[in-house]
N, C-alpha and C positions, 0 to 999 in steps of 0.2 A: 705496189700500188701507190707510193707516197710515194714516190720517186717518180712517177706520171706524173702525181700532181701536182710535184712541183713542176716540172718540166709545161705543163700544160698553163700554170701560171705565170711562169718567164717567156713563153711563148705569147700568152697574150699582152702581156706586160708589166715588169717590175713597175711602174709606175703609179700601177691601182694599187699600190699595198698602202695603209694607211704607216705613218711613222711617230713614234713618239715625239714628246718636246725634246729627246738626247737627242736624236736620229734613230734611235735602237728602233728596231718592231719584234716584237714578241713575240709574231706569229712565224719569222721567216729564218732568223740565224742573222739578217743582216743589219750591220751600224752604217748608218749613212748618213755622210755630214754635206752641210748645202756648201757648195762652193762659189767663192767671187767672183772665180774664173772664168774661163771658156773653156769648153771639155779640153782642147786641145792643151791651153796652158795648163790645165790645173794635172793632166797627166804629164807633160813638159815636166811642173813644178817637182810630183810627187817622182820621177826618176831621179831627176838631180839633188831632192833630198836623199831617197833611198842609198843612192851611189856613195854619196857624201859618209852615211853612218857606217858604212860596209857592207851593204845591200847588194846582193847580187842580181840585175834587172834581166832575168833570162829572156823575154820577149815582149813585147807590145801588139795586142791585135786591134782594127780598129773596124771591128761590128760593120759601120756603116760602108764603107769602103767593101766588106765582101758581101752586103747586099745589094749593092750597086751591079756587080758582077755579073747577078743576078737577075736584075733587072726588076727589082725590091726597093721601097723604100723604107729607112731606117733613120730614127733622127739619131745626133752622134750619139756613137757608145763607144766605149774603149776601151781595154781589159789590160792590167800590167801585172804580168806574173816574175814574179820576186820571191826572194829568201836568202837563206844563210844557217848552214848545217850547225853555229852556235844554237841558234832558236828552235831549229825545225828535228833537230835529234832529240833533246830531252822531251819533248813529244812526242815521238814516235816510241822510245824507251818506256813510257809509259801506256802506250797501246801504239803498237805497232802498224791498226788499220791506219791511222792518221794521215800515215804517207801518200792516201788516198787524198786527203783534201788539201798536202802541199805540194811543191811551195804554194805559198797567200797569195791568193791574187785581191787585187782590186778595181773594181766594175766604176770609171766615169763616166756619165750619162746624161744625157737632157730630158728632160720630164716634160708632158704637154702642153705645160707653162712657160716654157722655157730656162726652168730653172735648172742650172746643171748639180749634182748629187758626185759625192763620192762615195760609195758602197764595199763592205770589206767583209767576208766572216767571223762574226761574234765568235772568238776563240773558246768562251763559255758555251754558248750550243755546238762546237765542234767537239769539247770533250764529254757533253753530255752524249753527242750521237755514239764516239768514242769508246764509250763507257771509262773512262777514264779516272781515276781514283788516287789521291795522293803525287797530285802535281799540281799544286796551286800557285806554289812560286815560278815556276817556269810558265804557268798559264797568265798572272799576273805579270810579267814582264813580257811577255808576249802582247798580252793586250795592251799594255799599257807604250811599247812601243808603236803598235799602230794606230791607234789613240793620237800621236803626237808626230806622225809622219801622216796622218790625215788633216789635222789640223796646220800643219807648215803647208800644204800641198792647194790649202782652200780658202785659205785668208791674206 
């Protein structure tokens, strides 16, 4: 049932969620920071940082383009799915469902404002969904690297 509803909320749109002053929202798992960019650069940007640290950028999809398809309209969204078996193993060593929610991706998007967002999984509601227990250092450097690959990618 929470798995509908989320589904039925991205459906209508990530955009009605309210966000804290961080970016975080409390209600969803997700940190999203406002970006300078254009959906386009600021995903540009966040590859070629990624690439840069040792990030392995498995694919890029870009929402709007297969709404088009479609014969749908979508304002840009963009999704860049990423990792590195350094980060994403001592997480799954620790709950093994994990491998469910990597690699990380992260959701660019323009909001009804036109404001473009970067969006990412709060690694902290991942290990709580997780059940996750005695991995704090690995969840802190996990967060704390996307933390700082969100912020090169948006300013």
């Amino acid at each position: 049932m929470k798995q509908a509803l989320i589904l039925v909320a991205l459906t209508l749109g990530i955009s009605n969620f309210s966000f804290a002053a961080d970016g975080s929202s409390a209600d969803n798992g997700l940190v999203s920071v406002p970006s300078t960019r254009s959906v386009k650069d600021t995903a540009d940007k966040l590859e070629s940082v990624l690439t840069s640290k040792g990030m392995t950028v498995f694919t890029r999809i870009n929402h709007a383009d297969g709404a088009k398809k479609v014969n749908k309209e979508l304002r840009e969204t963009e999704v860049v799915l990423f990792g590195n078996p350094k980060a994403g193993t001592p997480l799954m060593q620790c709950a093994q469902t994990m491998g469910i929610d990597l690699p990380q991706k992260a959701l660019i998007w323009k909001d009804e404002n036109g404001a473009v967002w970067l969006s990412y999984n709060d690694p902290r509601y991942l290990a709580a969904r997780h059940n996750m227990e005695g991995c704090e250092g690995a969840l802190d450097k996990v967060s704390g690297a996307l933390a700082k690959f969100a912020k090169a990618a948006t300013e």
